[in-house]
C-alpha positions as CSV (number, residue, x, y, z in Angstrom):
1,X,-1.1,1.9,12.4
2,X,-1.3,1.2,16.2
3,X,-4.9,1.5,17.7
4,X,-6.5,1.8,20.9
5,X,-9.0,-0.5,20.4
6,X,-6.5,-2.9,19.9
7,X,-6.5,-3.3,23.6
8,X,-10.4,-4.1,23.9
9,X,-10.5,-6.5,21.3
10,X,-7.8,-8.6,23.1
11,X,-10.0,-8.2,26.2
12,X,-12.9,-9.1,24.3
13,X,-11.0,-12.3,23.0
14,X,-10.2,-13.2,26.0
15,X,-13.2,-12.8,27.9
16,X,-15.5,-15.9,29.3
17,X,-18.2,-13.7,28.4
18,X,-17.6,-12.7,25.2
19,X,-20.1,-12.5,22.5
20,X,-20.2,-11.3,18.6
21,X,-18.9,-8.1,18.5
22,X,-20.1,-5.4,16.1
23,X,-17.7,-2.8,15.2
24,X,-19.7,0.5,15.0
25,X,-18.2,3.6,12.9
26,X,-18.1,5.9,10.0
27,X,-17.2,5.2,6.4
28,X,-13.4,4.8,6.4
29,X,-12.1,5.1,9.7
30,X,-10.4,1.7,9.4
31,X,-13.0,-1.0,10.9
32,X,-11.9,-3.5,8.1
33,X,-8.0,-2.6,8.5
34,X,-8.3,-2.9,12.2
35,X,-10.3,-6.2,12.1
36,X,-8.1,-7.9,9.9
37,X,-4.6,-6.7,11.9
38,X,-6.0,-8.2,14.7
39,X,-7.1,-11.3,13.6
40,X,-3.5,-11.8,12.0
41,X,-1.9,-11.3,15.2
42,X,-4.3,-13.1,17.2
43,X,-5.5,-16.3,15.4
44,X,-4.0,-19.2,13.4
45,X,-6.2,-17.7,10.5
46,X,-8.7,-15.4,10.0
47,X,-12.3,-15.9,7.4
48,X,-12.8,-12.9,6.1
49,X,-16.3,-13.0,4.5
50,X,-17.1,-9.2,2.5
51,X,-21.0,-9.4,1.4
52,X,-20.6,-6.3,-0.3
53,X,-18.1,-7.7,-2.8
54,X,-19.6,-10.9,-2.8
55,X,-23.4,-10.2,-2.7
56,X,-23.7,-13.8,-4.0
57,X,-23.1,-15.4,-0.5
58,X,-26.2,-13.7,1.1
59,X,-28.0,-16.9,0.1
60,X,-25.8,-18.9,2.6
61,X,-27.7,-16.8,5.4
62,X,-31.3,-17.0,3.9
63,X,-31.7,-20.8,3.9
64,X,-31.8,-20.6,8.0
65,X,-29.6,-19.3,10.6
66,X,-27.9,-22.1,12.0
67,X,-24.4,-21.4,12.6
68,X,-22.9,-24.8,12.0
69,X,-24.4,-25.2,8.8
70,X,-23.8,-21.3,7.9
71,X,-20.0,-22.2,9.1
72,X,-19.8,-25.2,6.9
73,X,-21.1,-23.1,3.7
74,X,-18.7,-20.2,4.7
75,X,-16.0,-22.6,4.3
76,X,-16.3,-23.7,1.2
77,X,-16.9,-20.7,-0.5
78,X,-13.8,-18.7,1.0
79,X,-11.8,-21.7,0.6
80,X,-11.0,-20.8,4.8
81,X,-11.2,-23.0,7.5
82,X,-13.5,-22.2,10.5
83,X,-12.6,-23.4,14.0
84,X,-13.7,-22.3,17.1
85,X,-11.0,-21.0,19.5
86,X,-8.4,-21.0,16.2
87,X,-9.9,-18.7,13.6
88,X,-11.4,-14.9,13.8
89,X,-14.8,-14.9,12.0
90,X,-15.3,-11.5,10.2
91,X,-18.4,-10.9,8.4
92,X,-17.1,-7.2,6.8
93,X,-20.2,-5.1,5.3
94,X,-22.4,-7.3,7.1
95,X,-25.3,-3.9,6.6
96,X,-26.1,-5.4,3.2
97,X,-27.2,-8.6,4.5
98,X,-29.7,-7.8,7.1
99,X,-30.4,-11.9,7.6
100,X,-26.6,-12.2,8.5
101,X,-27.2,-9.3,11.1
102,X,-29.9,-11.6,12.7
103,X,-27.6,-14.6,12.4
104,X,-25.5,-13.0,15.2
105,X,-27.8,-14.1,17.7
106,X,-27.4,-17.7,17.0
107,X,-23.6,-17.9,17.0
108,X,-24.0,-16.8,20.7
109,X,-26.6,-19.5,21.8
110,X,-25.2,-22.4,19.5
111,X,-21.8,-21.8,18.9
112,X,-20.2,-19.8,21.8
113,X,-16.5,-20.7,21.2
114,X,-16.3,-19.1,17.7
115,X,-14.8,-15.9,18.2
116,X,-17.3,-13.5,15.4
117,X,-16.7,-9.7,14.6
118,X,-19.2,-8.3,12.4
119,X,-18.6,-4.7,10.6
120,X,-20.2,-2.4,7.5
121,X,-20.8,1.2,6.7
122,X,-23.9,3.0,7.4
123,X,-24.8,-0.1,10.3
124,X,-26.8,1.6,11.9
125,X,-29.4,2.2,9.3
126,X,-29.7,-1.6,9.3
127,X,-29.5,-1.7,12.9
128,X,-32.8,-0.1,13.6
129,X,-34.7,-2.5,11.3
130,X,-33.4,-5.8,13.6
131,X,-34.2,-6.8,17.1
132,X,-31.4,-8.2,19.2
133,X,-32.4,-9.7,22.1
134,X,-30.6,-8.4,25.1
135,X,-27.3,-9.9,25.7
136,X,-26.8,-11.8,22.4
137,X,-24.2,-8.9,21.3
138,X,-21.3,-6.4,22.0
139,X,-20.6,-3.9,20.4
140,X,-17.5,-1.0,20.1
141,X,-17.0,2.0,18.5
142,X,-14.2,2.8,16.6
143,X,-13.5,6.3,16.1
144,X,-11.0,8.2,13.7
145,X,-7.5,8.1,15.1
146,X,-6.5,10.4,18.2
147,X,-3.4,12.6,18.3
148,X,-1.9,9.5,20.6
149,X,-2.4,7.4,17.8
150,X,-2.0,10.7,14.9
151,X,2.2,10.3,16.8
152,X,2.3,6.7,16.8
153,X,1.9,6.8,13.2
154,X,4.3,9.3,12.6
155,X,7.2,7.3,14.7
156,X,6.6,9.1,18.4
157,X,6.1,6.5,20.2
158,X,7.7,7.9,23.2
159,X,5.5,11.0,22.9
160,X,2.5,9.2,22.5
161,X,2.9,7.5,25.6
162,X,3.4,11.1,27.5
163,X,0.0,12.4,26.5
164,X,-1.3,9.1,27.5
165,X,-0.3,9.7,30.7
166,X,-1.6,12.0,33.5
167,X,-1.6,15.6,32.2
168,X,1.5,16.8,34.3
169,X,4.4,19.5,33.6
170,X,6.5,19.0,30.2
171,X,9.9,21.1,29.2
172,X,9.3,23.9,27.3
173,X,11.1,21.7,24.3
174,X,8.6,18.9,24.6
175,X,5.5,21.5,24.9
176,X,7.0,23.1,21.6
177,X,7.8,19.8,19.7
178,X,3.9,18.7,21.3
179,X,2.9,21.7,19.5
180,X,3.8,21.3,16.8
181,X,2.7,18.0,16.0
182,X,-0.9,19.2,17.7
183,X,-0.5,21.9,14.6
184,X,-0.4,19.5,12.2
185,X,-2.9,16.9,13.3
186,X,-5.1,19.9,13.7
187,X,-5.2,19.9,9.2
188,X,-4.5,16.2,8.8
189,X,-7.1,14.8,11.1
190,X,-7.4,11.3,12.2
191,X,-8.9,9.5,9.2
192,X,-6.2,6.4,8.7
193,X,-6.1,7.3,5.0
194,X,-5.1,10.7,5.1
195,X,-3.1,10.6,7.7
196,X,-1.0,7.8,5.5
197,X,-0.9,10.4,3.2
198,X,1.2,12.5,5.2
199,X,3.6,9.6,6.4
200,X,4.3,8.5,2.4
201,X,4.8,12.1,1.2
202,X,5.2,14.2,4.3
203,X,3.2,16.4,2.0
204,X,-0.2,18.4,3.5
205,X,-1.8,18.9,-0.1
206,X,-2.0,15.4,-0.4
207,X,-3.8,14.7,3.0
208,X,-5.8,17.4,2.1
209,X,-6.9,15.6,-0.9
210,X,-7.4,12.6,0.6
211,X,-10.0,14.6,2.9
212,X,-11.9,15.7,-0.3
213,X,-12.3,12.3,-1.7
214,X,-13.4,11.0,1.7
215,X,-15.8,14.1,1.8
216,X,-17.3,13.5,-1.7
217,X,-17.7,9.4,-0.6
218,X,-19.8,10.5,2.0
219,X,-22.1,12.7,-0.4
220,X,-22.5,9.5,-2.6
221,X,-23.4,8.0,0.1
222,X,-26.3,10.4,0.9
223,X,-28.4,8.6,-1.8
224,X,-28.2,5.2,0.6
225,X,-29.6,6.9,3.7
226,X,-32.9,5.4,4.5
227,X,-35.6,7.2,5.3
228,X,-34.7,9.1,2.0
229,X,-34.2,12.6,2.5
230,X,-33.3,15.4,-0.3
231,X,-29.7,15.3,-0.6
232,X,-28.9,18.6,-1.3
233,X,-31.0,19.0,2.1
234,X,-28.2,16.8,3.6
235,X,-24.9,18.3,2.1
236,X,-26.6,21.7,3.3
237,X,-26.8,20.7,6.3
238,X,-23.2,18.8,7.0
239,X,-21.9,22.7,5.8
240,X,-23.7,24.3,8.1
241,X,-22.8,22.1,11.6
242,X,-19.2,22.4,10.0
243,X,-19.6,26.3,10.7
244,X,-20.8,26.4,13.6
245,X,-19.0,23.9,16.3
246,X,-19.0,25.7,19.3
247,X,-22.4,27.5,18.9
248,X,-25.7,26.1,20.1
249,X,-27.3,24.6,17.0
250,X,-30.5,26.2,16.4
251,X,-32.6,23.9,13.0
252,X,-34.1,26.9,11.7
253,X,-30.2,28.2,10.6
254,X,-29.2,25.4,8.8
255,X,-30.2,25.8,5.7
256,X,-32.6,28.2,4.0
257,X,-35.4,27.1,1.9
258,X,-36.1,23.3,4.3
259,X,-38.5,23.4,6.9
260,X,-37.2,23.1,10.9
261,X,-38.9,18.9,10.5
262,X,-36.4,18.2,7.1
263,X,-33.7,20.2,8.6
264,X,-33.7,18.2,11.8
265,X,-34.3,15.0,10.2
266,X,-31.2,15.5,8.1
267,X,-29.2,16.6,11.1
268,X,-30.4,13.1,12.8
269,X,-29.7,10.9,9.8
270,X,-26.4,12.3,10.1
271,X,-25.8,11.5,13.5
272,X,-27.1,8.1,12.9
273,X,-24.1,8.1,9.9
274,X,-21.9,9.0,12.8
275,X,-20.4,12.2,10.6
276,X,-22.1,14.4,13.5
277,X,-22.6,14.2,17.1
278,X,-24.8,16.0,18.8
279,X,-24.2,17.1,22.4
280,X,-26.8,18.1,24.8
281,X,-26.7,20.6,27.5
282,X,-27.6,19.5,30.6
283,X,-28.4,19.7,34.6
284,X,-25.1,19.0,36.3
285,X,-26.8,18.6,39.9
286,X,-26.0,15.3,39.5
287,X,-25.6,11.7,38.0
288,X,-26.1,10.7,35.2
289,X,-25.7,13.6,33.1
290,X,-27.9,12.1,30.1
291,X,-30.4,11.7,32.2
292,X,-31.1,15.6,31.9
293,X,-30.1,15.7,28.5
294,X,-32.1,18.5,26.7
295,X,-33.3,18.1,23.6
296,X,-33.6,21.7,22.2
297,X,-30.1,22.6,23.4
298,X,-27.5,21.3,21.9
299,X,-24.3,21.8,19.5
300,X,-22.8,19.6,17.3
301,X,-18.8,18.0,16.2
302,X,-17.9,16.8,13.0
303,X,-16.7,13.1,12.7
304,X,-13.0,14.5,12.3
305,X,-11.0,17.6,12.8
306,X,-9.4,17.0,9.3
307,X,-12.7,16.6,7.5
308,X,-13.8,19.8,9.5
309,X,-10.8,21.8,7.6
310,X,-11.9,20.5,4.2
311,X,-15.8,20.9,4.6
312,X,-15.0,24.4,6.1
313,X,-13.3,26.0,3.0
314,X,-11.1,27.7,5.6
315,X,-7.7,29.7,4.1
316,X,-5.2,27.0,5.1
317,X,-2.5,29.3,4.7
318,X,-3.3,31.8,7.1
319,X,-4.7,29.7,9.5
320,X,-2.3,27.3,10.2
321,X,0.5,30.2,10.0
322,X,-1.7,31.5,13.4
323,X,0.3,31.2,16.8
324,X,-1.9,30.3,19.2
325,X,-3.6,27.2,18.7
326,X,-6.8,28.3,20.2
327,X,-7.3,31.0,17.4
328,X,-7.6,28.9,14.7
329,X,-10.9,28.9,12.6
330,X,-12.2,31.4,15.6
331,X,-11.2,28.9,18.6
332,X,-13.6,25.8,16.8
333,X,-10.5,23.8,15.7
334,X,-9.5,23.5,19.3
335,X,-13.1,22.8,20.8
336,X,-13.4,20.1,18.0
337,X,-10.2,18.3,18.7
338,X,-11.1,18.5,22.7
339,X,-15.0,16.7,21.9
340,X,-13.0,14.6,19.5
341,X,-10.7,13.3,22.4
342,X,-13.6,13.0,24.7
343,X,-15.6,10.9,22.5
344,X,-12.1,8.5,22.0
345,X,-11.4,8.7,25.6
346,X,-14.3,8.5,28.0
347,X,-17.5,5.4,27.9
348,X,-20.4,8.1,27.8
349,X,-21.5,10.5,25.4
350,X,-21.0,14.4,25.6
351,X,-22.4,17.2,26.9
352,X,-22.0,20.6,27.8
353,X,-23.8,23.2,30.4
354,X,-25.6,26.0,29.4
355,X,-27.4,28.6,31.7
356,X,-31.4,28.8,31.2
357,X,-31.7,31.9,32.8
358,X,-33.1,34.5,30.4
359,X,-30.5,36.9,28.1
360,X,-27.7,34.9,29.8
361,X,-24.8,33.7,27.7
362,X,-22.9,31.7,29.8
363,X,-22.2,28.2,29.3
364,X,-19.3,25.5,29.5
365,X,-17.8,23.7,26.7
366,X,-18.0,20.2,27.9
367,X,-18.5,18.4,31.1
368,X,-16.5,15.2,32.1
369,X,-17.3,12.4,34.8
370,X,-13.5,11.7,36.5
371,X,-13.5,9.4,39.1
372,X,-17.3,9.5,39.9
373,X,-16.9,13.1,40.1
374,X,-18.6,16.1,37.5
375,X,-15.8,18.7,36.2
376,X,-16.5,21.5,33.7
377,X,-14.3,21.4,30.9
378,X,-13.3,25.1,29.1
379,X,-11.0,25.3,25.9
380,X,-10.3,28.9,26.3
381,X,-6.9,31.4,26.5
382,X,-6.2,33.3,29.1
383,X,-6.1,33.9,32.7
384,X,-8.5,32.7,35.7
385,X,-10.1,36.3,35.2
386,X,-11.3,36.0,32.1
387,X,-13.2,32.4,33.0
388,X,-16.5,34.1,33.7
389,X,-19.0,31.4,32.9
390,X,-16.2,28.5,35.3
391,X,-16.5,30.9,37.4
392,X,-20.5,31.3,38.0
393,X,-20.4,27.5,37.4
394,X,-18.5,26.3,40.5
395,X,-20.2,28.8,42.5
396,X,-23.6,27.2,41.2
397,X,-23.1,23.9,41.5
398,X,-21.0,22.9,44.8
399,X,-21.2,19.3,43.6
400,X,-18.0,20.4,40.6
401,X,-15.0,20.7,43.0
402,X,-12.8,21.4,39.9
403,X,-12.7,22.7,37.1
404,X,-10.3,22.4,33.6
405,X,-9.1,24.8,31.4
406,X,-7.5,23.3,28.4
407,X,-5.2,25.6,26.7
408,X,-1.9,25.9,25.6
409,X,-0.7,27.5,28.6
410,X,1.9,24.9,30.3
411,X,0.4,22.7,33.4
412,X,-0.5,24.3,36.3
413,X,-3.0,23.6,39.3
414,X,-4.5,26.7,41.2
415,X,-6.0,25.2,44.8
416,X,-7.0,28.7,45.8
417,X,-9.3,28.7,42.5
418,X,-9.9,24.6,42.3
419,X,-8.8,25.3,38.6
420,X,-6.3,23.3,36.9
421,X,-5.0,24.9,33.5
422,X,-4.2,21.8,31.3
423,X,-2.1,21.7,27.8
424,X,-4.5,20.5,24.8
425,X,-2.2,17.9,23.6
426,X,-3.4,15.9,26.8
427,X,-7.3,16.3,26.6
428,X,-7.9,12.1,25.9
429,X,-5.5,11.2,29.3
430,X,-7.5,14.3,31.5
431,X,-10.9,12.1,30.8
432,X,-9.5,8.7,30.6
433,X,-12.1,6.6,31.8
434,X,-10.1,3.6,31.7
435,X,-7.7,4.9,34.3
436,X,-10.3,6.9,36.6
């Protein structure tokens, strides 16, 4: 499978400044697949040292941290070769071997040339317990795959490049066949496994399945989360953020029986899992928008649009039988795949607007930074009349010239109402930071 990242990991090999690189990410989104493809494209060889399955080599690390003699040990024991500027270092499930974590620092001061990339599950549980200093490491985040990639894998490359291009007007047969596929990756989801699923078979059951395995891994995992938390209090809580993207997340509703301190202590362990992101509402009078990040109003996304269909226990049939896209689940499919874009697409994290005044209900599903500028972002059917909360927006805050409206109405720009209506399939190319 093609990935994005692909691209910043050659710039990162390339780069005179580069430095270890962690690979941050859920369970099973393909860090160690996407590690090793690169390194087999990229280097004469590639060390590949697992400490999970080899749990024996963590005494290499705990003798001292000096990278030449860690290098020499490393070398014998994976029968590899390790040569600066010819081989790709990967220390895979580096989370269980917090002396290796530290070691990271060193191959930056000693042994520059040595290209290293570190990845594990659960990372950052580990990653709060070790201080880097400043500028020893880089790190990227690899996310499931986006429907760019979701067509790649199915053989559209041509159609993958189109919605990684400016959102601009399609034939009504490409907005259909776009459709289509947007359908699909809507139940399949972007986790590399189940989407290869689909590719083998061609079968949905079975990418379904592949969603409940990966679902039940992550409860196993619950047990590993430290600081240990109940893990029904956990699974209760994944259920409940499931149910309610799109709605401010309010702890007391999120599972009966746990006070508002374990319910929002689950809900943070599980950000820190990266299975849930949480996204603030905040000021848009100006930049940066984290910077008035709230931290009492917020909502929440699931990891994956595909996982979000299993954990839901929505009527498959039905739902994907539905017309309009934006109907699905109650509209929370299609504000889930638009935060899921985001999150691939843009360098920041997400957040949304939501007025303070009392007994009002308006609010705006996402904001976006495009070319130094804030735009509100809606996912929403319908015509410009029916956009009350845009509406009150742009007249509140002069500083948002434009706004979005991502639909599945075709492309079309309204000057007279500085709203542009923009087709789902291209939500990741409408906040692209790399081409802003």
């Amino acid at each position: 499978m093609k990935r994005l990242i692909d691209t910043k990991l050659l710039k990162w090999k390339d780069s005179k400044r580069r430095k270890p690189l962690i690979i941050r990410g859920a369970r099973q989104v393909g860090k160690t697949w996407t590690v090793k493809s690169f390194g087999k494209k990229n280097f004469d060889n590639i060390a590949v040292i697992d400490l999970e399955k080899n749990s024996d080599w963590h005494k290499i690390f705990e003798r001292n941290l000096q990278p030449d003699r860690i290098c020499s040990d490393l070398e014998i024991v994976s029968n590899q070769k390790i040569l600066p500027g010819k081989t790709l270092l990967f220390i895979d499930e580096i989370q269980t071997c917090p002396k290796a974590l530290a070691s990271l620092r060193y191959f930056y001061e000693e042994l520059p040339d040595l290209h290293v990339i570190a990845a594990g599950s659960l990372l950052e549980f580990a990653l709060k317990d070790i201080s880097f200093p400043v500028g020893r490491i880089q790190f990227l985040q690899l996310n499931p795959l986006g429907f760019a990639e979701f067509l790649m894998a199915n053989n559209h490359e041509d159609a993958a490049n189109l919605v990684l291009l400016p959102p601009k007007q399609v034939s009504e047969t490409i907005h259909n066949f776009l459709e289509n596929e947007l359908r699909r990756f809507f139940f399949i989801g972007g986790m590399p496994e189940s989407i290869n699923a689909y590719v083998q078979t061609g079968s949905l059951m079975e990418s379904f399945e592949v969603q409940r395995e990966i679902c039940e891994t992550y409860r196993l995992d619950f047990s590993k989360y430290q600081p240990h938390i109940d893990k029904y209090c956990l699974n209760t809580v994944l259920s409940a953020v499931t149910k309610s993207v799109g709605q401010q997340i309010k702890y007391s509703r999120l599972g009966e029986g746990y006070s508002n301190p374990t319910l929002k202590k689950a809900f943070e362990l599980l950000c820190m899992a990266n299975i849930i992101y949480k996204i603030p509402s905040v000021n848009p009078s100006g930049l940066p928008l984290g910077a008035t990040a709230s931290s009492k109003i917020f909502k929440a996304l699931l990891l994956d649009i595909g996982l979000m269909h299993h954990l839901s226990d929505m009527p498959s049939d039905t739902e994907y039988q539905k017309t309009d896209l934006l109907n699905i689940y109650r509209g929370s499919m299609a504000e889930q795949f638009v935060g899921q874009e985001m999150l691939l697409s843009q360098n920041e994290g997400l957040y949304y607007w939501s007025r303070r005044a009392k007994s009002s209900s308006a609010e705006i599903d996402y904001l976006s930074v495009i070319k130094g500028n804030i735009h509100p972002i809606e996912v929403k059917s319908g015509s410009t009349g029916r956009l009350k909360s845009l509406h009150l927006f742009m007249k509140t805050y002069d500083n948002c010239s434009r706004g979005f409206v991502l639909s599945m109405r075709p492309y079309q720009v309204l000057d007279q109402k500085n709203i542009t209506f923009v087709p789902l399939y291209f939500a990741f190319s409408l906040v692209n930071q790399e081409k802003s």
